[in-house]
Backbone atoms as SQL, in Angstrom:
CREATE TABLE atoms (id INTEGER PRIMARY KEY, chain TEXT, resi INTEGER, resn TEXT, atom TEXT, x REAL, y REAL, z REAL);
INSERT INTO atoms VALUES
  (1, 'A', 1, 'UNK', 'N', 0.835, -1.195, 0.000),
  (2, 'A', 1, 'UNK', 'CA', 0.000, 0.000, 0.000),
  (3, 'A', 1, 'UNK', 'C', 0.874, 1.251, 0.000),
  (4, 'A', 2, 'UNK', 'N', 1.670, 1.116, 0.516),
  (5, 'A', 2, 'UNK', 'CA', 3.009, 2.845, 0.795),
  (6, 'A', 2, 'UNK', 'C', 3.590, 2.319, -0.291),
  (7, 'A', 3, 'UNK', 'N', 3.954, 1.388, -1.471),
  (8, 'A', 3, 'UNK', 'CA', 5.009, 1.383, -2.400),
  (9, 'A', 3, 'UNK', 'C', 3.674, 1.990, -3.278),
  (10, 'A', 4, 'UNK', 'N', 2.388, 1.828, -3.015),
  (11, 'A', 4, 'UNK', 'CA', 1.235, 2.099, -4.334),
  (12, 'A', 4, 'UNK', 'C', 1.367, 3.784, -4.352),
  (13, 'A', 5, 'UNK', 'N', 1.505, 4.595, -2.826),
  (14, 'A', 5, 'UNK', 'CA', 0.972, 5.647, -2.591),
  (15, 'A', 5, 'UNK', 'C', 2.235, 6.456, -3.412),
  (16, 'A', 6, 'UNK', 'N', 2.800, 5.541, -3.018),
  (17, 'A', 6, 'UNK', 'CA', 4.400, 6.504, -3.422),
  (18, 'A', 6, 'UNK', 'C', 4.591, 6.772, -5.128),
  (19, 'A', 7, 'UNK', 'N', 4.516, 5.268, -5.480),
  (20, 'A', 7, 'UNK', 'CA', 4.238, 5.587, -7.118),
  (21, 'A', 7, 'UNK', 'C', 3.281, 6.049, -7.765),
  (22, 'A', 8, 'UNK', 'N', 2.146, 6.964, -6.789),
  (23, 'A', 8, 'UNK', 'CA', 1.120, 7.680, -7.407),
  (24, 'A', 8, 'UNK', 'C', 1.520, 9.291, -7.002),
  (25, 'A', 9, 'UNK', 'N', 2.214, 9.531, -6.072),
  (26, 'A', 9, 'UNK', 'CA', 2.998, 10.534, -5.571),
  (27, 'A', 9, 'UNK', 'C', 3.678, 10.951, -6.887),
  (28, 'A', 10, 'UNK', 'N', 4.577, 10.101, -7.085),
  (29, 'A', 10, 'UNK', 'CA', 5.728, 10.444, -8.196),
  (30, 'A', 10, 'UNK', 'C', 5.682, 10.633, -9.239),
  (31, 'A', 11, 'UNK', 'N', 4.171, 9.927, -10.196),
  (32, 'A', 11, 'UNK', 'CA', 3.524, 9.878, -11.039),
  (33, 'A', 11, 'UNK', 'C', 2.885, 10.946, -11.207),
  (34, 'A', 12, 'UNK', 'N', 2.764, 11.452, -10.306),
  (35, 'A', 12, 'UNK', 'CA', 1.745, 12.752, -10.307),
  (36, 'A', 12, 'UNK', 'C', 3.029, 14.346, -10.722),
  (37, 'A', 13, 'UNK', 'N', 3.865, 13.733, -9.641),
  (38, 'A', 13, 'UNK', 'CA', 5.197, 14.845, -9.686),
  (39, 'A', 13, 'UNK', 'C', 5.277, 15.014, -11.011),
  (40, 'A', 14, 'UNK', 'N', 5.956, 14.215, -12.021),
  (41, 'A', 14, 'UNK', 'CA', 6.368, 13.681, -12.987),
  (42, 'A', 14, 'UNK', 'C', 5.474, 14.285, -13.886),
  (43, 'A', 15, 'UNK', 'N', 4.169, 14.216, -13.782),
  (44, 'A', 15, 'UNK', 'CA', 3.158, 14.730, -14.891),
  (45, 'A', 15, 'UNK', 'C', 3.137, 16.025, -14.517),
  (46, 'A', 16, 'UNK', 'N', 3.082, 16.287, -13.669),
  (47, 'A', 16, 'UNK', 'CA', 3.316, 18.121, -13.863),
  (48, 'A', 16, 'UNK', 'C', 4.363, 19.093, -13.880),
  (49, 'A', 17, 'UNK', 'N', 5.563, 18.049, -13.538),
  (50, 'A', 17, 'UNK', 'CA', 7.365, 18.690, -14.264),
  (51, 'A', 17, 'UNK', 'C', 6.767, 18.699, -16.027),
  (52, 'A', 18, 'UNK', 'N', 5.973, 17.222, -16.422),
  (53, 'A', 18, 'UNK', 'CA', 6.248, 17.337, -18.208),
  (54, 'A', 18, 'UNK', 'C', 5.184, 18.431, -18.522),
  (55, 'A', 19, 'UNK', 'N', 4.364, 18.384, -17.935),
  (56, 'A', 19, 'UNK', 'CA', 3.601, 19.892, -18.328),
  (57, 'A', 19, 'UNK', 'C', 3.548, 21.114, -18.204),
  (58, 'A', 20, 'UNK', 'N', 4.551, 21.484, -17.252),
  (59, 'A', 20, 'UNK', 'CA', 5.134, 22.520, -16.945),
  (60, 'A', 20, 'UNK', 'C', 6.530, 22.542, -18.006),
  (61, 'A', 21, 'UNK', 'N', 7.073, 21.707, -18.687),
  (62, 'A', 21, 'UNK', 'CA', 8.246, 21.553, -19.313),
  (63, 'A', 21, 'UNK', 'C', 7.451, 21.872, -21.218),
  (64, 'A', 22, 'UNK', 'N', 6.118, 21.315, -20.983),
  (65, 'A', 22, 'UNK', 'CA', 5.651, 21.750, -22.210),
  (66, 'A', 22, 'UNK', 'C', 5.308, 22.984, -22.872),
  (67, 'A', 23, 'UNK', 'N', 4.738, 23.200, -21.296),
  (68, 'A', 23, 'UNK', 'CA', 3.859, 25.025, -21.469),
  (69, 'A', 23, 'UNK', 'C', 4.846, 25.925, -21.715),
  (70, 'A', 24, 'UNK', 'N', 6.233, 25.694, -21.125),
  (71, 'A', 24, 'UNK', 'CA', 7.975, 26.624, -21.348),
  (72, 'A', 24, 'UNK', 'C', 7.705, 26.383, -22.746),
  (73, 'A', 25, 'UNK', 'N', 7.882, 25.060, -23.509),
  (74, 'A', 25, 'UNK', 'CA', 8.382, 24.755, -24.557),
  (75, 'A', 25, 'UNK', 'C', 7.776, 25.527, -25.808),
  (76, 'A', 26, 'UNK', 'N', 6.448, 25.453, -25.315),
  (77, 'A', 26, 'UNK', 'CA', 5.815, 26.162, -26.195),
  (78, 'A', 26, 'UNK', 'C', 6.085, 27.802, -26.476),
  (79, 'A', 27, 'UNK', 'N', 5.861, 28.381, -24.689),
  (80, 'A', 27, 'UNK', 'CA', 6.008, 29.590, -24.861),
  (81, 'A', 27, 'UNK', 'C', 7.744, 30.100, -25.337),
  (82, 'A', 28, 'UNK', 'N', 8.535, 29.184, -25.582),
  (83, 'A', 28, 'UNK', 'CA', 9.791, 29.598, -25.772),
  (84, 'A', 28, 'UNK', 'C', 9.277, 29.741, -27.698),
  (85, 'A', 29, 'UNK', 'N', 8.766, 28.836, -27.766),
  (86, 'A', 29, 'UNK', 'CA', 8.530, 28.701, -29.389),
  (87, 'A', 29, 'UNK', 'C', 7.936, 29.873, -30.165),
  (88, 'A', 30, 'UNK', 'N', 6.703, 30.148, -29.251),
  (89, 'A', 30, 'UNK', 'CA', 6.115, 31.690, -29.240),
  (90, 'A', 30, 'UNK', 'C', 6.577, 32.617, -29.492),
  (91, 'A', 31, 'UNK', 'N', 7.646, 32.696, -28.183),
  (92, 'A', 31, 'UNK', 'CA', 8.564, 34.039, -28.756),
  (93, 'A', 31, 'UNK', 'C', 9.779, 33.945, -29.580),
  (94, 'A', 32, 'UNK', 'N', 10.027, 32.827, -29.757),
  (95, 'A', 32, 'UNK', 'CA', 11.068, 33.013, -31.395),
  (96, 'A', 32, 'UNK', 'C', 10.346, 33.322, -32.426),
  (97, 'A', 33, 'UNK', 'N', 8.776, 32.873, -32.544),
  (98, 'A', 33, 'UNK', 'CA', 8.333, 33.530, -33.803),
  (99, 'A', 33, 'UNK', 'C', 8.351, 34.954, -33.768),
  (100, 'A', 34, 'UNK', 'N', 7.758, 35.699, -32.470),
  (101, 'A', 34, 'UNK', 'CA', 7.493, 36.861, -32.593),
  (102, 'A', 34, 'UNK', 'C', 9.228, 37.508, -32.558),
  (103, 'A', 35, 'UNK', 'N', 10.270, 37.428, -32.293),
  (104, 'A', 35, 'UNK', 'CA', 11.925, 37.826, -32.094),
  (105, 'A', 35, 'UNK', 'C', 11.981, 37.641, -33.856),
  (106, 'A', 36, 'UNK', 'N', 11.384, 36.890, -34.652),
  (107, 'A', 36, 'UNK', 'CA', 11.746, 36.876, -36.250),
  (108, 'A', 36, 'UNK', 'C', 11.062, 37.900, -36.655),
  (109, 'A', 37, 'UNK', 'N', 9.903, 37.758, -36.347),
  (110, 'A', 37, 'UNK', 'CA', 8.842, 39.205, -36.984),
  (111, 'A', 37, 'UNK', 'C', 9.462, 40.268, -36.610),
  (112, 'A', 38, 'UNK', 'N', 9.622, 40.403, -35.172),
  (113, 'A', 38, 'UNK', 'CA', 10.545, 41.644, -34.692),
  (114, 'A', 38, 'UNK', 'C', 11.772, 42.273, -36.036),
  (115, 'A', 39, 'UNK', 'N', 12.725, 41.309, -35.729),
  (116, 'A', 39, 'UNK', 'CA', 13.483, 41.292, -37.152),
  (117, 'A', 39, 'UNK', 'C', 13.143, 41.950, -38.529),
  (118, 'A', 40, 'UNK', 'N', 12.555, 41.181, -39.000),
  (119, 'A', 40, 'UNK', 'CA', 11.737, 41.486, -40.090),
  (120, 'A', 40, 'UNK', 'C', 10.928, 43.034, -39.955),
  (121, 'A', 41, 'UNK', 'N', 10.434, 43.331, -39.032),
  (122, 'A', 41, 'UNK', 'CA', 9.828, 44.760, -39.101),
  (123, 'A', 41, 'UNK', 'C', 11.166, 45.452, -39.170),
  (124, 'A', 42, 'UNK', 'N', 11.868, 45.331, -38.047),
  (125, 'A', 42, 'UNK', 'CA', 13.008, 46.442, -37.776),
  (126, 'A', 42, 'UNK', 'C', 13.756, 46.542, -38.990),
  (127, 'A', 43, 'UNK', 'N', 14.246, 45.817, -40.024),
  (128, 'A', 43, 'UNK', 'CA', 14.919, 45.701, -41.351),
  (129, 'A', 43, 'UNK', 'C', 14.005, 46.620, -42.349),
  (130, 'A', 44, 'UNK', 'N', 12.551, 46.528, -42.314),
  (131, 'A', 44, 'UNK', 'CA', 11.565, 47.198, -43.202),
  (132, 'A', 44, 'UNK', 'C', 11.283, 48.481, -42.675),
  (133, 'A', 45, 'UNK', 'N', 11.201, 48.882, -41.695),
  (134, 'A', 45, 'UNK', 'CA', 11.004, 50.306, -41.031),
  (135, 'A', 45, 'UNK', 'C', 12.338, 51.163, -40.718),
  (136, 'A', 46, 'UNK', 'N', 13.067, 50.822, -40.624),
  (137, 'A', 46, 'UNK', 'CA', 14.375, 52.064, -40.289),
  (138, 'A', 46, 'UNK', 'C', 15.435, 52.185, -41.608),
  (139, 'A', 47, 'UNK', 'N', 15.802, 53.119, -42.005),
  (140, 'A', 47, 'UNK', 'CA', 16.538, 53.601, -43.276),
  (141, 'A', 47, 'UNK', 'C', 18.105, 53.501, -42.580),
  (142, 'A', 48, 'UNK', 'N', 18.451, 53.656, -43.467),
  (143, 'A', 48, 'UNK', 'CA', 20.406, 53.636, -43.541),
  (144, 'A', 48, 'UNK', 'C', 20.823, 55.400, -43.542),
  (145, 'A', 49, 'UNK', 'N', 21.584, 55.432, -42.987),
  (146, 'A', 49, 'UNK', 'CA', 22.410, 56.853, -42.381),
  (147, 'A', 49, 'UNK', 'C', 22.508, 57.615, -43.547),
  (148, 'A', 50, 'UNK', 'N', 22.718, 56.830, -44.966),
  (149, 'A', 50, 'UNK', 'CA', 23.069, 57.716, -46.553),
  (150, 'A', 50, 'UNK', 'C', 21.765, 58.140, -46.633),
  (151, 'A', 51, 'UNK', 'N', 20.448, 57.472, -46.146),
  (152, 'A', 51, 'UNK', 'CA', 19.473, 57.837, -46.699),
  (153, 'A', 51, 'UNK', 'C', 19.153, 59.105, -45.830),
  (154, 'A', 52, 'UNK', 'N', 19.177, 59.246, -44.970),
  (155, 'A', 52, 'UNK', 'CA', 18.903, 60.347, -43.771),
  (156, 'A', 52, 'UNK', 'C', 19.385, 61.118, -43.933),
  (157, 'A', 53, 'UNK', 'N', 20.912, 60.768, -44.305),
  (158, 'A', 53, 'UNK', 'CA', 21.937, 62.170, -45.159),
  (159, 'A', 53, 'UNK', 'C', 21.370, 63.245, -46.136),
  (160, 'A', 54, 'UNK', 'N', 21.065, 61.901, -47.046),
  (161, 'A', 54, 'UNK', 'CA', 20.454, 62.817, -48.412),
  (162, 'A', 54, 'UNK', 'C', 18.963, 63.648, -48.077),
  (163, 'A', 55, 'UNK', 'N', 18.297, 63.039, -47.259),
  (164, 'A', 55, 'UNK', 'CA', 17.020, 63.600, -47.442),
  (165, 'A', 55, 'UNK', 'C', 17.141, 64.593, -46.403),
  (166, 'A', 56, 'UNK', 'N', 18.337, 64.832, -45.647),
  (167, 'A', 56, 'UNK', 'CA', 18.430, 65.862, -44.850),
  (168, 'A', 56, 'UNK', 'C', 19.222, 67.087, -45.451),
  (169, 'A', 57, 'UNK', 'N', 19.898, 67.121, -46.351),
  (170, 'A', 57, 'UNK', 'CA', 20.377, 67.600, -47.285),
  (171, 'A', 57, 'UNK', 'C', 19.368, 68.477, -48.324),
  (172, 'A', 58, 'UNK', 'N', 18.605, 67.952, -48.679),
  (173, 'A', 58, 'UNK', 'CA', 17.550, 68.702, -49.385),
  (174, 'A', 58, 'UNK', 'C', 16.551, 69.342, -48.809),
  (175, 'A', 59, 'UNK', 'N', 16.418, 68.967, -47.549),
  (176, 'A', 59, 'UNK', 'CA', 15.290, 69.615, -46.726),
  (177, 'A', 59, 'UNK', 'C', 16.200, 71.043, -46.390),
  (178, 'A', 60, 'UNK', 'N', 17.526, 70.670, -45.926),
  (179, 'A', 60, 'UNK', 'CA', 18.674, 72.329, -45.676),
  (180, 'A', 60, 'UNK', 'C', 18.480, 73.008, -47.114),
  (181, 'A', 61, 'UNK', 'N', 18.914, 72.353, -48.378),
  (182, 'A', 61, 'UNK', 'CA', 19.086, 73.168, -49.316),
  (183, 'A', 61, 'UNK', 'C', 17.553, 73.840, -49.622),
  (184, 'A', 62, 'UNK', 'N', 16.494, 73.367, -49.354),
  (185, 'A', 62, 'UNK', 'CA', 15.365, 74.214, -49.312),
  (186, 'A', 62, 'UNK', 'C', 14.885, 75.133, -48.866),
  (187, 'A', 63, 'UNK', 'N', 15.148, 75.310, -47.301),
  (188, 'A', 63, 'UNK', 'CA', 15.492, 75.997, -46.726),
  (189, 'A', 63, 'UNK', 'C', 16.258, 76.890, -46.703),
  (190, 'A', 64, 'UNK', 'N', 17.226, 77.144, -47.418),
  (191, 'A', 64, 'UNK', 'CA', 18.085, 78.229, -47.468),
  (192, 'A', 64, 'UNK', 'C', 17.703, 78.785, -48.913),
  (193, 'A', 65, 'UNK', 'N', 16.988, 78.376, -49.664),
  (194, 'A', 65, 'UNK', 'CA', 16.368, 78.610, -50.572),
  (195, 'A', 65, 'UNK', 'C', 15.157, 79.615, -49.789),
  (196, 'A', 66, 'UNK', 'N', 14.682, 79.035, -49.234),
  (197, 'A', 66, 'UNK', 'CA', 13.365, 80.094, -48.789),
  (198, 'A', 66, 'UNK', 'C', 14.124, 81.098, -47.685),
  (199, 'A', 67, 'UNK', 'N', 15.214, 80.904, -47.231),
  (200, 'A', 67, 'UNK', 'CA', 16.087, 82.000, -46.353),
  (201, 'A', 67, 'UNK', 'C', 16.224, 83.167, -47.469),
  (202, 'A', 68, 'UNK', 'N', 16.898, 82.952, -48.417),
  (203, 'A', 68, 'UNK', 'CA', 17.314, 83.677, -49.598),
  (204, 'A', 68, 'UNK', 'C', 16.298, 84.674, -50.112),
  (205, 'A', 69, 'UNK', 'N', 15.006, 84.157, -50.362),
  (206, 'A', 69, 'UNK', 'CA', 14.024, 84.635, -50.887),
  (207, 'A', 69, 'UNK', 'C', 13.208, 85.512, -50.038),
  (208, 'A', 70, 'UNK', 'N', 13.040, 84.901, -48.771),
  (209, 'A', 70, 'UNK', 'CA', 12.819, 86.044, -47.497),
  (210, 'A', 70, 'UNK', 'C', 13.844, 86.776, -47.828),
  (211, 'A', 71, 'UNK', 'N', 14.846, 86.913, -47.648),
  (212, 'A', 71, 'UNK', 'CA', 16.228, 88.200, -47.654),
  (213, 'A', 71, 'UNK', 'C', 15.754, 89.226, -48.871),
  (214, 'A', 72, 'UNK', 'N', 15.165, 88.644, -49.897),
  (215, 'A', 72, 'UNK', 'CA', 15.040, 88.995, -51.240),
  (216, 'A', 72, 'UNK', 'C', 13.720, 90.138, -50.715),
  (217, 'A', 73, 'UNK', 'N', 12.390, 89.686, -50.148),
  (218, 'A', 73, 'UNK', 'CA', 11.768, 90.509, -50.168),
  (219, 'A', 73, 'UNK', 'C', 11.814, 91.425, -49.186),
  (220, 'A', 74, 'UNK', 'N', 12.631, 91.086, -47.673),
  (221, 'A', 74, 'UNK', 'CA', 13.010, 92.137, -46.697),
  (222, 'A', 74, 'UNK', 'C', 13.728, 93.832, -47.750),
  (223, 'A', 75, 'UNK', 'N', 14.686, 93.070, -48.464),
  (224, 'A', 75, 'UNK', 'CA', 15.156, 94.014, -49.235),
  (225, 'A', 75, 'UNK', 'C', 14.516, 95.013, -49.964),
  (226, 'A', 76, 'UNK', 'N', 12.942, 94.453, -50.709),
  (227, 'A', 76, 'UNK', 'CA', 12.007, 95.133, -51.098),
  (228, 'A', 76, 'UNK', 'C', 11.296, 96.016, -50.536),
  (229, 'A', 77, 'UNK', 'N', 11.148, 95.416, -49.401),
  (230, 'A', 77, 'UNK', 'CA', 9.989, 96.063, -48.597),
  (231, 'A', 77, 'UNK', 'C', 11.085, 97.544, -47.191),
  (232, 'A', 78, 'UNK', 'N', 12.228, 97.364, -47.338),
  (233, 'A', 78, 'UNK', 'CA', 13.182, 97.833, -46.544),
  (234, 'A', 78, 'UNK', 'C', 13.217, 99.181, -47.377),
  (235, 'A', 79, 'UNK', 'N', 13.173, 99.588, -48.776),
  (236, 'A', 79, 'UNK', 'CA', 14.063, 100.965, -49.512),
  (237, 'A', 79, 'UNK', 'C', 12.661, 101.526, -49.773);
């Protein structure tokens, strides 16, 4: 009767280490999919430093374009 109780003890242990070992397993699986998607967004959403360069570059040269042209009509409106 104590060798029955014991191997229902252990049996029991045993089944809820493997289901507790499953529910990890899974949720480890979970988040490698979502750590790839992660990936995958971050590669599709953020630009490269040349690109930031250039488009920062034209936004200045526009700007000093409309600096210029303000100067142009201060001058007008000044004499």
């Amino acid at each position: 009767m104590e060798l029955m109780l014991w191997n229902a003890a252990l049996t029991g242990a045993l089944a809820l280490v493997g289901w507790f070992a499953r529910t990890m397993w899974a949720e480890v699986q979970r988040l490698n999919i979502l750590l790839n998607r992660t990936r995958e967004e971050v590669a599709r959403d953020y630009v490269t430093k040349t690109t930031v360069h250039a488009d920062m570059s034209r936004v200045m040269d526009q700007l000093k374009r409309l600096d210029e042209k303000l100067d142009r009509m201060m001058e007008r409106f000044v004499k």
